[in-house]
N, C-alpha and C positions, 0 to 999 in steps of 0.2 A: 504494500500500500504506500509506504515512503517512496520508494523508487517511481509510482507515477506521483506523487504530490512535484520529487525532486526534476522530474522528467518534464511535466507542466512547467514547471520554473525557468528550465533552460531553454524551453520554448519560448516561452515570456519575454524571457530576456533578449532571445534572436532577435524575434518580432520587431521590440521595441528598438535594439542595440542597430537596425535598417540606415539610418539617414545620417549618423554619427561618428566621429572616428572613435573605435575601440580601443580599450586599452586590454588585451588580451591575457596578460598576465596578471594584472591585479584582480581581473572581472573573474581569473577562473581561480582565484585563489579565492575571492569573497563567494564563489558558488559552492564550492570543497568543503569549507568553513558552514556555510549554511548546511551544508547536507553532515557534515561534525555535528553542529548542535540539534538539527531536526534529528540525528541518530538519538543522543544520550535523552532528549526532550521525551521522546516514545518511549524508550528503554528504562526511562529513570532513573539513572546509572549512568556515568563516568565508562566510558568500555575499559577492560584491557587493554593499554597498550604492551604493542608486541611488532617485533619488524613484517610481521604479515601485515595486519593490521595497517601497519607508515604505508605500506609496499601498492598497499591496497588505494590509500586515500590519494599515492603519487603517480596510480592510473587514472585516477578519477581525474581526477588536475590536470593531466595530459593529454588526456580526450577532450574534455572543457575547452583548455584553452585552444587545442587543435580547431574544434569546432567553431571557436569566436574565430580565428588569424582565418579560417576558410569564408568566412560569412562575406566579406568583401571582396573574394576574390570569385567567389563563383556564382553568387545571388547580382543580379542586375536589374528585376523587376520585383513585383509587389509578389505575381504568384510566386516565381522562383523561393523568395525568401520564406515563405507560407509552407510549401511546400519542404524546405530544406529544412525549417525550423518541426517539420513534422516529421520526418525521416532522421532528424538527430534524437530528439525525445524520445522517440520508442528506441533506439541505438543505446542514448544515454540509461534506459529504463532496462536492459537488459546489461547493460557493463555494468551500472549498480547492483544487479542482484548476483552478478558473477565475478565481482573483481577481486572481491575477498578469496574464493577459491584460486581465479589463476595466482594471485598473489602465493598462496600457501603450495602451488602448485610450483611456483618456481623457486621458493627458499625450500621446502623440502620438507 
């Protein structure tokens, strides 16, 4: 259920981030950090940290900001970006449910 709350947001943010210049690193570091707090916010708890865990939230940030630095290079009109910001969120909605495993999949 987090993953589409988090997944709507970076839609959101596509949408809106359209007519602007981005700032791509700070934008996906403040989206990482939201998806930090709406974690511990649901859970009630502080998580474990652990290098899965870093490993995990430093794909999440990677994909994000991937996603802002492409938003003006490949969106040129109203649908494109519609479109783009629809095809990253369900993207985004399924790396959040699985990042934690590849994470734990690559430390071992």
């Amino acid at each position: 259920m987090l993953g589409i709350l988090l997944g709507i947001v970076l839609g959101l943010w596509l949408i809106f981030s359209t007519n602007r210049e981005a700032h791509a690193l700070t934008e996906a570091i403040l989206i990482t950090f939201l998806s930090f707090v709406s974690t511990c916010i649901v859970d009630r708890s502080l998580p474990e940290f652990s290098w899965v865990l870093m490993l995990s939230y430093f794909f999440q940030w990677i994909y994000v900001f991937l996603v802002i630095w492409l938003l003006d290079v490949i969106c040129f009109s109203v649908a494109s970006v519609m479109i783009y910001a629809l095809v990253t969120s369900i993207g985004y909605y399924f790396f959040y449910n699985y990042s934690l495993q590849w994470a734990q999949f690559m430390i071992g």
